[in-house]
C-alpha positions as CSV (number, residue, x, y, z in Angstrom):
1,X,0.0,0.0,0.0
2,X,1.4,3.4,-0.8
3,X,1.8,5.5,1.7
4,X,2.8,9.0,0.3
5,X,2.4,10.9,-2.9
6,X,-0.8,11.3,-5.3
7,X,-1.3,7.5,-5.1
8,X,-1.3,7.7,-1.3
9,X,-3.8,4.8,0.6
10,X,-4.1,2.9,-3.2
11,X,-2.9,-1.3,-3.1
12,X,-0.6,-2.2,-5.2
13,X,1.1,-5.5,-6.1
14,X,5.0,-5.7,-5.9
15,X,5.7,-7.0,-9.5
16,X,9.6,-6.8,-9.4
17,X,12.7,-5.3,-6.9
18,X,15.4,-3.4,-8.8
19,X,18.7,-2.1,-6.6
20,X,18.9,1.0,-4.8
21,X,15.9,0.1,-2.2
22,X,12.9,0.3,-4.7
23,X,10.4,-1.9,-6.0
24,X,8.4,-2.0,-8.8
25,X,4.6,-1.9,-8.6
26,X,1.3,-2.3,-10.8
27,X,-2.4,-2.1,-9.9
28,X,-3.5,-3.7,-13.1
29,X,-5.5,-0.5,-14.3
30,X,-4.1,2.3,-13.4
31,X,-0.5,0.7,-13.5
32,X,0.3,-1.8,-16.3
33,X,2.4,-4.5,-16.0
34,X,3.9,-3.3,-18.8
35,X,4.7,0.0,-17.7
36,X,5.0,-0.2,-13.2
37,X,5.3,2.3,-11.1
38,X,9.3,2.5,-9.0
39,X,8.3,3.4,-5.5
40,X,10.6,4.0,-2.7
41,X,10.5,1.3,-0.2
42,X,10.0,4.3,2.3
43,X,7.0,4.9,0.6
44,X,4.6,1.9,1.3
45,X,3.9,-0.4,3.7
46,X,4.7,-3.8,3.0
47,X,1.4,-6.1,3.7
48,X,2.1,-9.7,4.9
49,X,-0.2,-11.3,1.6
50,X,0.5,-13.0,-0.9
51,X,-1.5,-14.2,-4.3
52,X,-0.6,-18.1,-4.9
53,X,-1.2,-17.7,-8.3
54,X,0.3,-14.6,-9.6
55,X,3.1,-15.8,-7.3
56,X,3.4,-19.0,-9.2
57,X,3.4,-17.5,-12.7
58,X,6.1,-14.6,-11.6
59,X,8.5,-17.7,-9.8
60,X,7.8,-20.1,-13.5
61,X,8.5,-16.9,-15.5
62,X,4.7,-17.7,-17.0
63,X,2.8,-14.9,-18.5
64,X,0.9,-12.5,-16.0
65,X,-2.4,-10.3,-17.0
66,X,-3.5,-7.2,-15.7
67,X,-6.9,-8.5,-15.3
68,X,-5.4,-10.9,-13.1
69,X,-3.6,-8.0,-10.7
70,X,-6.7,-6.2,-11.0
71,X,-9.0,-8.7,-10.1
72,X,-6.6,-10.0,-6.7
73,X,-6.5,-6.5,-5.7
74,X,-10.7,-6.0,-6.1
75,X,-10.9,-9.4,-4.1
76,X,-8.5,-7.8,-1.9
77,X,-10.8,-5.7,-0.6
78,X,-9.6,-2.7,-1.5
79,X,-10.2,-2.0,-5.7
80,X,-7.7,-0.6,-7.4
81,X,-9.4,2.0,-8.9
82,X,-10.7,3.4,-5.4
83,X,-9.9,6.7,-4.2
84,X,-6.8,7.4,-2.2
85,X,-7.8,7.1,1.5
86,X,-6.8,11.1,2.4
87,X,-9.0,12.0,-0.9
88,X,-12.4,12.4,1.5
89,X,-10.0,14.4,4.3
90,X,-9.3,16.7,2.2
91,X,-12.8,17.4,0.6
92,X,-13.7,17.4,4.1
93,X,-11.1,20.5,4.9
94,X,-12.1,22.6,1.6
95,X,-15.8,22.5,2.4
C-alpha cells in the first residue's frame, strides 16, 4: 500500500525489486504491468499477503495479465481503482 504521494492509501502489487531500495509496482488498471510504477520502499507499507497464483506464474516466468492483478486487488478488498484514502479528508477541509 502506498503510503505517500498522489497515489497515497491505493494497493498495489510488488511485480519486481530493482537495486537501490525500490520496488516496482502495478495495480492492473491504473499501472500496467507493462509499464510499473518505482516506489521508494519508504514509501509503502509492505502487507504480509500473498497471491498463490500470480506468485506461481512470476517464480515459472509464466505470463501474467492485468486482469489478473486487478482482479486479486478488487478481491482484496480494497479495488484498485478506489480513491486514495486522504481524498475524502481533504474534501472534508475545503468544504
Amino acid at each position: 500500500m502506498s503510503t505517500q504521494g498522489r497515489d497515497e492509501g491505493r494497493y498495489y502489487l510488488i511485480c519486481g525489486v530493482p537495486e537501490g531500495g525500490f520496488v516496482l509496482v502495478c495495480d492492473g488498471k491504473y499501472k500496467k504491468l507493462a509499464s510499473p510504477k518505482k516506489k521508494s520502499l519508504k514509501h509503502v507499507r509492505l502487507l504480509p499477503d500473498c497471491v498463490p497464483s500470480i506468485a506461481a506464474k512470476f517464480e515459472s516466468g509464466g505470463k501474467v495479465f492485468d486482469s489478473e492483478v486487478y482482479s486479486a486487488l478488487k478481491n482484496y478488498g480494497a479495488a484498485a481503482d478506489s480513491a486514495p484514502a486522504g481524498a475524502a479528508e481533504t474534501q472534508r477541509r475545503n468544504d
